[in-house]
C-alpha positions as a Python dict, from the first residue, in 0.01 Angstrom:
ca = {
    (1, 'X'): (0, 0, 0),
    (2, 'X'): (-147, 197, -286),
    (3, 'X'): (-37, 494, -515),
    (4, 'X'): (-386, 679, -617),
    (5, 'X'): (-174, 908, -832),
    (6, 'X'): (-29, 599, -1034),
    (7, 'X'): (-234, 273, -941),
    (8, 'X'): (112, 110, -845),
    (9, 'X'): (167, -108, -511),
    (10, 'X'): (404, -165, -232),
    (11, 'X'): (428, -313, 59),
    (12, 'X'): (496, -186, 357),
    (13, 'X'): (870, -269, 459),
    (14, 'X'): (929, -79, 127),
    (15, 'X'): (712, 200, 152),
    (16, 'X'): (983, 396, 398),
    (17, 'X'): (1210, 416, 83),
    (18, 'X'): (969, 555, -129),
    (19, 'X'): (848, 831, 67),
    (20, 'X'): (1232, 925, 74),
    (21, 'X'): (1202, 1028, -292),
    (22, 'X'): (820, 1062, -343),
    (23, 'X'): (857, 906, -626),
    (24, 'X'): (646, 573, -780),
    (25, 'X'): (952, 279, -860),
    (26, 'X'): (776, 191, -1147),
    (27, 'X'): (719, 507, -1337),
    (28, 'X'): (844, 809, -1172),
    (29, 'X'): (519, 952, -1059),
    (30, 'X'): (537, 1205, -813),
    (31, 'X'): (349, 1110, -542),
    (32, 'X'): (152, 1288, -222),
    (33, 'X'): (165, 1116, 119),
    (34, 'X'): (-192, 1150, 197),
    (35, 'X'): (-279, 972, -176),
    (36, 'X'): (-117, 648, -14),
    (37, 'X'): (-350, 431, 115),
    (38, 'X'): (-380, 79, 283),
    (39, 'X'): (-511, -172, 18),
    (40, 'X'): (-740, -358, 214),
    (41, 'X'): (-868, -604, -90),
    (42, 'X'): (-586, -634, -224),
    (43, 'X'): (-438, -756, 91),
    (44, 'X'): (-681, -992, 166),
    (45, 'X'): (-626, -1203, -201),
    (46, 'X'): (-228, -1151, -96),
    (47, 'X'): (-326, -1347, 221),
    (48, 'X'): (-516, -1611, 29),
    (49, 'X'): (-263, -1687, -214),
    (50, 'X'): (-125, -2104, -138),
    (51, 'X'): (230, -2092, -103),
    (52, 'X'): (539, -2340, -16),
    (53, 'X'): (780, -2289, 281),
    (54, 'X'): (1066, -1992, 226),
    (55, 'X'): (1301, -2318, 289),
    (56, 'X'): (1101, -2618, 55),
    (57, 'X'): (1414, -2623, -132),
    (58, 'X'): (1572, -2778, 182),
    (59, 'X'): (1337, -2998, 211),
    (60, 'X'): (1069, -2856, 420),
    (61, 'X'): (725, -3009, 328),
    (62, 'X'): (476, -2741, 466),
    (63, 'X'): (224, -2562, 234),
    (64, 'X'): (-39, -2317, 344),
    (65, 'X'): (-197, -1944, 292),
    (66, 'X'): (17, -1685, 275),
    (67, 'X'): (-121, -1543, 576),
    (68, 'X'): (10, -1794, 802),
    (69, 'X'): (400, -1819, 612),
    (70, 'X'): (553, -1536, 894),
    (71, 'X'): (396, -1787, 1170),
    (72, 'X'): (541, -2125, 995),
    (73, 'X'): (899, -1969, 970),
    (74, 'X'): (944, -1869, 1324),
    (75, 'X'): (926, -2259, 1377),
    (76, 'X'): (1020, -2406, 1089),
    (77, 'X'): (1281, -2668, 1160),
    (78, 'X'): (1437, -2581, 797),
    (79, 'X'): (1554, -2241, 877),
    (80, 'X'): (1870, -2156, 824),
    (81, 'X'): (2016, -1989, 1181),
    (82, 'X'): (2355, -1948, 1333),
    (83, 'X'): (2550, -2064, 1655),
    (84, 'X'): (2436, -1909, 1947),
    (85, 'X'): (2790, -1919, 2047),
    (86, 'X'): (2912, -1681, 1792),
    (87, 'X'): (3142, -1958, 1620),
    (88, 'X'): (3068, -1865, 1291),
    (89, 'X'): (2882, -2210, 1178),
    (90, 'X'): (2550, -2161, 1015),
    (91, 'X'): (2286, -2468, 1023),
    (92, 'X'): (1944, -2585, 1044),
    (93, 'X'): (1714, -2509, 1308),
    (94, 'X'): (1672, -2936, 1367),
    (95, 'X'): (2071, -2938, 1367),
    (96, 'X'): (2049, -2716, 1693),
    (97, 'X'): (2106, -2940, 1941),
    (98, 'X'): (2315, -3114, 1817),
    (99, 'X'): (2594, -2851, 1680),
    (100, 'X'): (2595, -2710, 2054),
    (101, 'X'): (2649, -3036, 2237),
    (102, 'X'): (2874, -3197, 2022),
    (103, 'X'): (3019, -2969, 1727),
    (104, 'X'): (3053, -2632, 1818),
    (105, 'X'): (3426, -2517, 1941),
    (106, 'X'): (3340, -2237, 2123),
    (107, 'X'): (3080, -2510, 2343),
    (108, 'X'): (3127, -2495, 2696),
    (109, 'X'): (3348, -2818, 2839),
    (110, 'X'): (3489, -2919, 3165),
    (111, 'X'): (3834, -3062, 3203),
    (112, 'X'): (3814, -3387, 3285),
    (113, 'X'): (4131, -3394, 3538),
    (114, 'X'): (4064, -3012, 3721),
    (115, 'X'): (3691, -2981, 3642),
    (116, 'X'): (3756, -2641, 3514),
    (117, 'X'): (3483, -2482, 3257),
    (118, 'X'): (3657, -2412, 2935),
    (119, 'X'): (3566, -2366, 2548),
    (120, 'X'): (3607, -2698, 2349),
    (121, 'X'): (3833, -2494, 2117),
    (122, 'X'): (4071, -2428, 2375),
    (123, 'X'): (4133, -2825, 2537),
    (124, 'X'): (4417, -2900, 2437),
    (125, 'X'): (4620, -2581, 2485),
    (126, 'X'): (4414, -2608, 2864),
    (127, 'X'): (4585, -2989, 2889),
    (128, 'X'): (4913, -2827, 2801),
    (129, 'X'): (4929, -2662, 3104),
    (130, 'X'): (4655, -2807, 3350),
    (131, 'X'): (4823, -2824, 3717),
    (132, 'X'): (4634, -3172, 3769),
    (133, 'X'): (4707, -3370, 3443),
    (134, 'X'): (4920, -3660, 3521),
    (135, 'X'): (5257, -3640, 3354),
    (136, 'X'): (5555, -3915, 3388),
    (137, 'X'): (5853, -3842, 3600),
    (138, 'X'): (6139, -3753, 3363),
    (139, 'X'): (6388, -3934, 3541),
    (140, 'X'): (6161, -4259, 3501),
    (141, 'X'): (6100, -4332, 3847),
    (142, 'X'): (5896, -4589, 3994),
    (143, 'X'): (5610, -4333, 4012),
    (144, 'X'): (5360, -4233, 3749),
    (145, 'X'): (5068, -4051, 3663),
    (146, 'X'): (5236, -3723, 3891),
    (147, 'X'): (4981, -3471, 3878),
    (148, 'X'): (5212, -3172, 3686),
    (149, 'X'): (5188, -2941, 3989),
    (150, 'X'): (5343, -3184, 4222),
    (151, 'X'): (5602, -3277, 4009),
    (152, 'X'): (5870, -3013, 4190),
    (153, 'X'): (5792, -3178, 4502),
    (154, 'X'): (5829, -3488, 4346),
    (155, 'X'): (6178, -3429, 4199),
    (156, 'X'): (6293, -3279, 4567),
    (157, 'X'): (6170, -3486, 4817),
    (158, 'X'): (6030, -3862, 4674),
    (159, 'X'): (6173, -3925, 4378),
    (160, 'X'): (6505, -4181, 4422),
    (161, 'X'): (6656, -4139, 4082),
    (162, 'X'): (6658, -3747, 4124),
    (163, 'X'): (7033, -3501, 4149),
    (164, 'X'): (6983, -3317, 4418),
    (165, 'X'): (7284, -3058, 4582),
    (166, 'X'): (7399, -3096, 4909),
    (167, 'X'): (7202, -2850, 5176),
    (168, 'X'): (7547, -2679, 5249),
    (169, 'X'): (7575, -2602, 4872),
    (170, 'X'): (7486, -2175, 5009),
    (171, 'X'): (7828, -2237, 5278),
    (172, 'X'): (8051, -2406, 4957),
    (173, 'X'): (8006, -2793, 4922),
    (174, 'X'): (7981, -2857, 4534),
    (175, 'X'): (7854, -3231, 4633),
    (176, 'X'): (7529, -3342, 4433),
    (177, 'X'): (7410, -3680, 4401),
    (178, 'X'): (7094, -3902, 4428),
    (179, 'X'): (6900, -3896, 4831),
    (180, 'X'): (7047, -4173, 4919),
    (181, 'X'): (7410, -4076, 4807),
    (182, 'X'): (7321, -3705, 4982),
    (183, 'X'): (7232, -3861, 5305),
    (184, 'X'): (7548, -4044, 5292),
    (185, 'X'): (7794, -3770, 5249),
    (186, 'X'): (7607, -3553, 5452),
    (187, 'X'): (7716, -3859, 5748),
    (188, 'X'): (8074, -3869, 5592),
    (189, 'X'): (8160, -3514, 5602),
    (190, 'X'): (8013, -3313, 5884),
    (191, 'X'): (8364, -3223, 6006),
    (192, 'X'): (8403, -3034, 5682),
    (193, 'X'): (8051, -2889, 5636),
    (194, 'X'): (8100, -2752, 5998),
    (195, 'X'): (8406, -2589, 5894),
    (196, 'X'): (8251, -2398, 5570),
    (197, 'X'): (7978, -2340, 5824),
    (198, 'X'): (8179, -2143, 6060),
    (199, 'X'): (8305, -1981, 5751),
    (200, 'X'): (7987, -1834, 5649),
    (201, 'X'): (7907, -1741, 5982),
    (202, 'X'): (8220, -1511, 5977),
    (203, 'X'): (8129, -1367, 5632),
    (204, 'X'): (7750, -1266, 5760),
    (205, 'X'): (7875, -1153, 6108),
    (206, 'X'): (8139, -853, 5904),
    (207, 'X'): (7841, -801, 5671),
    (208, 'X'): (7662, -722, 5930),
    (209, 'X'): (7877, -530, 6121),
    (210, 'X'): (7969, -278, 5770),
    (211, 'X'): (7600, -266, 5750),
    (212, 'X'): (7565, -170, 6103),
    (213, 'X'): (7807, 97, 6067),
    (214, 'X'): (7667, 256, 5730),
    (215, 'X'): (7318, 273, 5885),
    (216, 'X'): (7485, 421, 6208),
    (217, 'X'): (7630, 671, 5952),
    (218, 'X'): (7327, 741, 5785),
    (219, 'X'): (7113, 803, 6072),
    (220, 'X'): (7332, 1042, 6230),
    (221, 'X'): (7389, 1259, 5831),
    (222, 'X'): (7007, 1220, 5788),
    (223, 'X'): (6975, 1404, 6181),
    (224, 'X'): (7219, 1603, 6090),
    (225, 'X'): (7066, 1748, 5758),
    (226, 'X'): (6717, 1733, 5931),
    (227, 'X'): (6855, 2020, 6196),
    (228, 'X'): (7014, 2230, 5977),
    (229, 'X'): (6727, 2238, 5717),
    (230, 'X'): (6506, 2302, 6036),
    (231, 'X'): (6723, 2639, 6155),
    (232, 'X'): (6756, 2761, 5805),
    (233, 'X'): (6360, 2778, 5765),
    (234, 'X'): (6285, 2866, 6137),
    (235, 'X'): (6603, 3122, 6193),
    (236, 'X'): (6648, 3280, 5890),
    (237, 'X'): (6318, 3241, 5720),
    (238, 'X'): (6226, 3161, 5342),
    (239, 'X'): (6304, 3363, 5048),
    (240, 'X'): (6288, 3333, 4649),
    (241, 'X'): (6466, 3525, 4370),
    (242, 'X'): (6270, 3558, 4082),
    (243, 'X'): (6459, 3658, 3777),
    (244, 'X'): (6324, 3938, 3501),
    (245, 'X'): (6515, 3859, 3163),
    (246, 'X'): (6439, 4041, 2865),
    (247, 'X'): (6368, 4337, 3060),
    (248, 'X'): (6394, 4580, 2778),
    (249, 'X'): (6137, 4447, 2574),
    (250, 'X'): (5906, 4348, 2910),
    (251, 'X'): (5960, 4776, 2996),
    (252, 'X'): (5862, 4894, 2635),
    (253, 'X'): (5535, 4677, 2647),
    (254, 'X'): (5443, 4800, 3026),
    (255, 'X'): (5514, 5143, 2933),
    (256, 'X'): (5277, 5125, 2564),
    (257, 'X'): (4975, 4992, 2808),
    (258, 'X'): (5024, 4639, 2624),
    (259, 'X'): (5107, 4413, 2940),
    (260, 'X'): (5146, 4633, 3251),
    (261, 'X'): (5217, 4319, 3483),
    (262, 'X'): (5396, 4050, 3473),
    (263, 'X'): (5383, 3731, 3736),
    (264, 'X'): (5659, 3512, 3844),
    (265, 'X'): (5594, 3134, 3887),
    (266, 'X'): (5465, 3086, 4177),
    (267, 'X'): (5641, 2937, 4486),
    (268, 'X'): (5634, 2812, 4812),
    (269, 'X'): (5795, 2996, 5119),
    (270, 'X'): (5885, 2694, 5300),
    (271, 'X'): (5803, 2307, 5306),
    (272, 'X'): (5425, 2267, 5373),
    (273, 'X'): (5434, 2658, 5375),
    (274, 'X'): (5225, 2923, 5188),
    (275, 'X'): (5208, 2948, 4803),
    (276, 'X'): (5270, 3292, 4664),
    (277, 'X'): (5388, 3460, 4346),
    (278, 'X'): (5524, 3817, 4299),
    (279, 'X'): (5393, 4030, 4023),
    (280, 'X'): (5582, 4365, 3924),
    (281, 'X'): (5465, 4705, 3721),
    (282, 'X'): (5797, 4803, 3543),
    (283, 'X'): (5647, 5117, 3433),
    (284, 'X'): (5432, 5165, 3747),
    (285, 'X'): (5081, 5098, 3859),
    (286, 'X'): (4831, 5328, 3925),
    (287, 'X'): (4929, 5681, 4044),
    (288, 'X'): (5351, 5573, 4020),
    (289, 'X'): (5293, 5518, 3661),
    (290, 'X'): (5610, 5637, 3458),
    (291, 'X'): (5737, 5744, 3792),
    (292, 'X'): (5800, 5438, 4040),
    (293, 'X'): (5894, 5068, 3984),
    (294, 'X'): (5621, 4893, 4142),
    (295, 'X'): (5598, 4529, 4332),
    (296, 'X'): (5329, 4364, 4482),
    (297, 'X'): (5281, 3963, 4607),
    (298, 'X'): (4943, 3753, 4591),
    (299, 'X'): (4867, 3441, 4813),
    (300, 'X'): (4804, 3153, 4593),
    (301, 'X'): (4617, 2850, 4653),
    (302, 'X'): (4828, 2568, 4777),
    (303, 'X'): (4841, 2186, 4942),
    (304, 'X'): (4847, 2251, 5252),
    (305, 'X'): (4608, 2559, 5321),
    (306, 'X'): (4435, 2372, 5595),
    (307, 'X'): (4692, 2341, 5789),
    (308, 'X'): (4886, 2693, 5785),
    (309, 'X'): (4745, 2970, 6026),
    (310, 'X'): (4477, 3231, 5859),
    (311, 'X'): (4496, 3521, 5805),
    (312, 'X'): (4837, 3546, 5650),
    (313, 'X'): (5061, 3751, 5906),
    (314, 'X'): (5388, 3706, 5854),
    (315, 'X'): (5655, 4008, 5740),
    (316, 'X'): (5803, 4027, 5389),
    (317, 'X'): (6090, 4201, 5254),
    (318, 'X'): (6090, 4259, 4845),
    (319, 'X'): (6505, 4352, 4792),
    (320, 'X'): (6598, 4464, 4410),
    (321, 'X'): (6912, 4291, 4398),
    (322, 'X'): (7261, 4502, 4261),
    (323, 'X'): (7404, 4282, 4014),
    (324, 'X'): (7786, 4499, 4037),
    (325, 'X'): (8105, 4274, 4011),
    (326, 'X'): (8213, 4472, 4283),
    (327, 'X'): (8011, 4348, 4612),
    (328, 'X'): (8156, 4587, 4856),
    (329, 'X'): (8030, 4866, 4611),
    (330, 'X'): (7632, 4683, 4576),
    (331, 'X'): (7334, 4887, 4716),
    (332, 'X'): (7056, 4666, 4728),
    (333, 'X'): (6705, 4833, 4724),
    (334, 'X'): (6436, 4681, 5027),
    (335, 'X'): (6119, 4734, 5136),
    (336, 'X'): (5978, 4545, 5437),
    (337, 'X'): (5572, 4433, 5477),
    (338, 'X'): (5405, 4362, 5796),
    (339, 'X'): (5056, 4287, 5713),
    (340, 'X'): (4787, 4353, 5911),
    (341, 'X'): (4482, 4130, 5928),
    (342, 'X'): (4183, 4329, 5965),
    (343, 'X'): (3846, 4270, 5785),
    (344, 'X'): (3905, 4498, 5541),
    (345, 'X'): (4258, 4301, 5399),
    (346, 'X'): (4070, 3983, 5397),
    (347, 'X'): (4081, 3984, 5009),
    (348, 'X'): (4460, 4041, 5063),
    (349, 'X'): (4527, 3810, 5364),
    (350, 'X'): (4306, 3569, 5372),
    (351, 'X'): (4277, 3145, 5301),
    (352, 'X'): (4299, 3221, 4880),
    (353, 'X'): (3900, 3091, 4771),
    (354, 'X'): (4027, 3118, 4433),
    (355, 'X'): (4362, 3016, 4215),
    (356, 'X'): (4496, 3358, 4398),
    (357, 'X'): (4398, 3634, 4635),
    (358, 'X'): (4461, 4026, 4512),
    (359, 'X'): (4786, 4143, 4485),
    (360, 'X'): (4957, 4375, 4780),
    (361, 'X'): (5250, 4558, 4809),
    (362, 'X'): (5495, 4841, 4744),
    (363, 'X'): (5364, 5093, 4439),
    (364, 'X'): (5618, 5307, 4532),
    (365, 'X'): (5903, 5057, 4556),
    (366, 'X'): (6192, 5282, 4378),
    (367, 'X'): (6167, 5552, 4130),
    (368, 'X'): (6208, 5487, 3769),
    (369, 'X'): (6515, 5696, 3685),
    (370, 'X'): (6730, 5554, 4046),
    (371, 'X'): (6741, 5246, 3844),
    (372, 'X'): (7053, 5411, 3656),
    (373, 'X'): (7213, 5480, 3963),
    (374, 'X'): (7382, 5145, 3999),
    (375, 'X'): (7359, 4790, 3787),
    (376, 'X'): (7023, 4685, 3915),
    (377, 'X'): (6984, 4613, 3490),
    (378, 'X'): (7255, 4394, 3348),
    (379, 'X'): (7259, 4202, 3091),
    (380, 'X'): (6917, 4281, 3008),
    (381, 'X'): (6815, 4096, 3341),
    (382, 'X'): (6691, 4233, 3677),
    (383, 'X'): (6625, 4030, 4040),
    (384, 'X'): (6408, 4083, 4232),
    (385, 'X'): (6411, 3851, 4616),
    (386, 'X'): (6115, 3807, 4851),
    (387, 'X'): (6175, 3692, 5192),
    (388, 'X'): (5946, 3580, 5451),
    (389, 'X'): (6032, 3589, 5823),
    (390, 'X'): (5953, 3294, 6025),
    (391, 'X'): (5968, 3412, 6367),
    (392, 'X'): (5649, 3340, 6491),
    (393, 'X'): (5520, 3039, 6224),
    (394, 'X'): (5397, 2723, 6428),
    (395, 'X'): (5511, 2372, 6380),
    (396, 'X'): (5281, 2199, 6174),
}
């Protein structure tokens, strides 16, 4: 390529880093894109020049024009390539063949005992542990050349010179000897084996029986447990008590306009049951602000939507719990819900679409000033308990 501004050259797998810095290498001429130009004579004496191989030094004999070089090297047999493997080995191109048949480690090889494919590299950690290479017996047997994954079967069923324990070793007999020495004692002693025998059997048979027992025991506590949990949900309904600590501070920020509501973690009213969460106003929502204490519930999405009955229907009772030592003396605050599922309380009622449906409830649930009429407020903490009736919830 030539610079007109400068009458310099370069060629072109250079010419990308000049026009970076639009400037000439040689002198620092500032140079315009569109005064670089393809040098066509130039080019053509370039491709006329007589030139040796990139690799003569290695002994490659070919000379030629330098237009044909790029055509020589792509099968020159002087080149300097690597493995194809990836080992790491750089060679020839005439050494090709060879490296990968015979000298590369990463080549492919087969075992010669299991036929398994395998990288040359890795033969003898593969002989180590191949299940068909023959190995000796180590009690030096009459047998050799034991492929290693029949050598357990060897040891405990052929081989002569091999310990073995007596089969009543699990019922007590200590005995161990060679086969024929087993077989043997095994003759000699079957009074005595039959005895240990009848042992065992007597051991098992009172395991047994305990274990009978305990399972009889279970069964019975797990029936047991599995009617009682069954009345408490069906006769006296689901509840949850959701306590408010650091009411004082929660009462100041509802009353500035700061955080009006807070939510309690939500919760469900029975196993496989609905998901709900309370919310309350302590300062009042709406109309009842700075007059009532208001408390509202929201159906919340949960696991088992598809299989409870829509729309929600069931009654709830909110109760502001008394928190007096004395209990005779308590006068719990309650307010009871029946819902009622027409169109319009869909948004209320309905199968929650979203993480929750709107909130519904009692605004007016007690006034603001009857919370001093008794220790609803202790220890900077107020309860609040929701219960849900479940008179007339299906089985699932």
């Amino acid at each position: 390529m030539l610079f007109e501004d400068c009458g310099h050259r370069c060629c072109s797998s250079c010419l990308p880093n000049v026009l970076r810095t639009s400037r000439c290498p040689v002198d620092n001429t500032h140079l315009k894109q569109d005064h670089i130009v393809l040098d066509k004579d130039f080019q053509l004496k370039m491709d006329n020049l007589a030139v040796r191989c990139s690799f003569a030094t290695g002994g490659c004999p070919w000379t030629g024009k330098f237009a044909h070089l790029g055509s020589h090297l792509t099968q020159c047999e002087h080149r300097i390539i690597k493995c194809p493997n990836e080992c790491g080995v750089e060679f020839e191109q005439r050494y090709l063949d060879k490296h990968v048949s015979e000298d590369c480690p990463k080549r492919p090889k087969k075992c010669t005992f299991c036929d398994a494919t395998l990288m040359a590299v890795n033969e003898l950690k593969h002989i180590a542990v191949c299940p068909k290479f023959p190995v000796i017996c180590p009690n030096g047997c009459k047998k050799h050349e034991i492929p290693r994954s029949q050598l357990t079967d060897h040891l405990t069923t052929e081989c002569s010179k091999q310990e073995l324990p007596c089969p009543f070793e699990p019922h007590g007999c200590h005995f161990r000897g060679r086969k024929k020495k087993i077989e043997a004692h095994v003759m000699e002693t079957s009074l005595e084996h039959l005895t240990m025998l009848n042992a065992s059997m007597q051991q098992i048979t009172l395991l047994m029986q305990a274990q009978t027992r305990s399972f009889t025991e279970l069964k019975l506590a797990l029936a047991q447990q599995a009617r009682r949990i069954g009345a408490l949900e069906r006769c006296f309904g689901s509840w949850f008590i959701w306590k408010i600590d650091n009411y004082t501070e929660k009462f100041n920020l509802a009353k500035s306009g700061k955080q009006t509501t807070i939510f309690s973690p939500a919760f469900y009213t029975h196993r496989c049951g609905y998901r709900m969460a309370l919310s309350v106003c302590l300062y009042g929502s709406g109309e009842c602000r700075g007059k009532f204490l208001s408390v509202f519930i929201c159906l919340c999405r949960g696991e088992h939507d598809s299989l409870l009955p829509w729309p929600f229907t069931h009654q709830l009772t909110f109760t502001l719990l008394d928190q007096q030592a004395n209990v005779s003396q308590r006068k719990t605050v309650e307010y009871t819900i029946k819902p009622n599922p027409t169109a319009e309380q869909g948004i209320f009622l309905g199968r929650p679409s979203s993480e929750r449906n709107a909130c519904f409830g009692a605004p007016r649930f007690i006034k603001l000033d009857a919370l001093k009429s008794s220790e609803y407020i202790a220890d900077d903490s107020m309860f609040i308990k929701v219960a849900m009736s479940m008179d007339e919830m299906p089985a699932i």
